[in-house]
N, C-alpha and C positions, 0 to 999 in steps of 0.2 A: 504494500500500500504506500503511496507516494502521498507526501507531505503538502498541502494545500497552503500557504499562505493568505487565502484570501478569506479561509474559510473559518467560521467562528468555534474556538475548542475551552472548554472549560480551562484545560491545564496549561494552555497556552495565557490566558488571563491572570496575571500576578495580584490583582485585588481581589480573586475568590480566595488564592492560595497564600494569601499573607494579611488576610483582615485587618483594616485598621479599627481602632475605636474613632467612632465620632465625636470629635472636639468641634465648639463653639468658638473656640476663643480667635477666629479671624473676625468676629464683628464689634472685637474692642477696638477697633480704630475708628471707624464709623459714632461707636458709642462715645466715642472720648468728644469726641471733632463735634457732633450734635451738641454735647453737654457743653463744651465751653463756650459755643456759637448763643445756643439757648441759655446761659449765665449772662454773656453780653448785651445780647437782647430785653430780658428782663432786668437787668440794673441801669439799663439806657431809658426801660419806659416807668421807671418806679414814679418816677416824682411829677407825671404830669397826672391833669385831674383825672378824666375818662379813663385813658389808656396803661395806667399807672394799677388799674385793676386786674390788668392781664397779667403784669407783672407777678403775681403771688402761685398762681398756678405753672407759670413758668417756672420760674426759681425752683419749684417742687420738682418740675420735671427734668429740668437738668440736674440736680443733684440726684436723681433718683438714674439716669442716664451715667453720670460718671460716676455713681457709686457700682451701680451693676457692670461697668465698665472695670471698674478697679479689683471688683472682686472675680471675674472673669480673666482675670492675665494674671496667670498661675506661670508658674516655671516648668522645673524637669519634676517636681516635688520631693528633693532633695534637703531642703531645709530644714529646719525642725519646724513643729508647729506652733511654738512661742512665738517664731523669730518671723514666722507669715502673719500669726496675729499681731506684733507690731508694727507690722510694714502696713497694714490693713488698718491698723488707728493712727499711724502716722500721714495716711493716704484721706483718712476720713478730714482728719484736722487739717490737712494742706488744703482739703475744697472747702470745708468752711469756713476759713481762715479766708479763701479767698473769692467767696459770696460775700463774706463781710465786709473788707476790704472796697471791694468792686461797690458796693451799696451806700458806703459812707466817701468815695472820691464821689460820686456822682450826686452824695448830696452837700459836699462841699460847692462843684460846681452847678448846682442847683442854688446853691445861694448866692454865688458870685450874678448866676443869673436872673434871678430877683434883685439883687444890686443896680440891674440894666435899667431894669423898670420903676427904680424909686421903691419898693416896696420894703422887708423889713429881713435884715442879711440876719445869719447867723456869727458866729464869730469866727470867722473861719481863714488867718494866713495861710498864704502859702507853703509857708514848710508844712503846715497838718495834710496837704495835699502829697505833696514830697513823701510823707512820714507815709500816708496809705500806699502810695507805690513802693516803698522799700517794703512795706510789710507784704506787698504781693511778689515781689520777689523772693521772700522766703518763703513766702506759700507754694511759690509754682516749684522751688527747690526742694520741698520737703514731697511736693507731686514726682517730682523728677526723681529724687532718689529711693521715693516708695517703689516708684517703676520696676528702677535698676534692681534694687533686691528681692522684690516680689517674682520679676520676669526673670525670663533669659535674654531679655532683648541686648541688644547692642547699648551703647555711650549715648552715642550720636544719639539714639533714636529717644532715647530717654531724655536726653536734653532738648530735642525738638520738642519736646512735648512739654516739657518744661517753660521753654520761650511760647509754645502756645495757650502755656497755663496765666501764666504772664500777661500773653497780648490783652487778656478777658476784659481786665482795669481800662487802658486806652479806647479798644473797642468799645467798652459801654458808655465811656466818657463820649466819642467821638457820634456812639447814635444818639446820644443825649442831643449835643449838639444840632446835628442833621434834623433831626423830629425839631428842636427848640425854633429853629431857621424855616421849618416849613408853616410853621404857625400854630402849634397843639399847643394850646394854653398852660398857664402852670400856676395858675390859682383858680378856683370855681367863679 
């Protein structure tokens, strides 16, 4: 009997004869990328009247996105299980650290921008601006290094992800902005 190449054989098929298990963990990137997109978006609409309502159910939805996101990017599972349960509360405190963050730069320049209009500022210099961006960069560090010890991933990749944990602060400041310029009011 001569050998058919064209022809379909069980033992010719290496994923009958080497099953893998099915892992999920390729739609932690998507997961992460949604979450921090939807964090900007929701701390960009916190502080106007209407739209500012949308904001509470986002904020939910992205933290619930990059938490399933974080708990989802497992490694070889070589670790102990302490050292995954800290990387897993060191992961939880880098995004709430930087919800918080992202929510209080946006209601600094929330009041620089009632400033515009004569209305009634908060007390808010600039270095308290300054001070919530440094604190988002140790948020998006303590993101980035939960990564690295949690995953396998590469440096690089954990540090991208970092600089994107990062971006969330300017982004939301920047749709702040954007919406502020289109004419969404910011008092009833």
């Amino acid at each position: 009997m001569r050998f058919n190449p064209y022809e379909f054989s069980n033992v010719s098929d290496d994923a009958i004869l080497h099953p893998q298990p099915a892992r999920i963990t390729g739609c932690v990137t998507p997961l992460l990328a949604c979450g921090f997109i939807c964090m900007a978006l929701a701390t960009g609409l916190m502080h106007f009247v209407m739209a500012g309502l949308l904001a509470i159910p986002v904020i939910v939805v992205a933290f619930g996105l990059v938490l399933v996101a974080g708990l989802l990017a497992r490694g070889d599972g070589r670790t102990s299980w302490w050292l995954q349960l800290a990387n897993i509360a060191l992961f939880i405190i880098g995004v709430l650290s930087l919800i918080a963050t992202s929510a209080n730069a946006t209601l600094i320049v929330y009041s620089y921008a009632r400033a515009d209009y004569g209305g009634k500022t908060l007390d808010a210099p600039v270095w308290r601006l300054m001070f919530q961006i440094s604190i988002s960069i140790m948020a998006a560090a303590a993101i980035a290094v939960a990564l690295r010890r949690r995953t396998g991933w590469s440096r690089l990749r954990c540090i991208g992800w970092g600089i994107a944990a990062f971006g969330v602060v300017p982004t939301g400041i920047l749709i702040f902005y954007l919406l502020k310029f289109m004419g969404l009011p910011l008092t009833a």
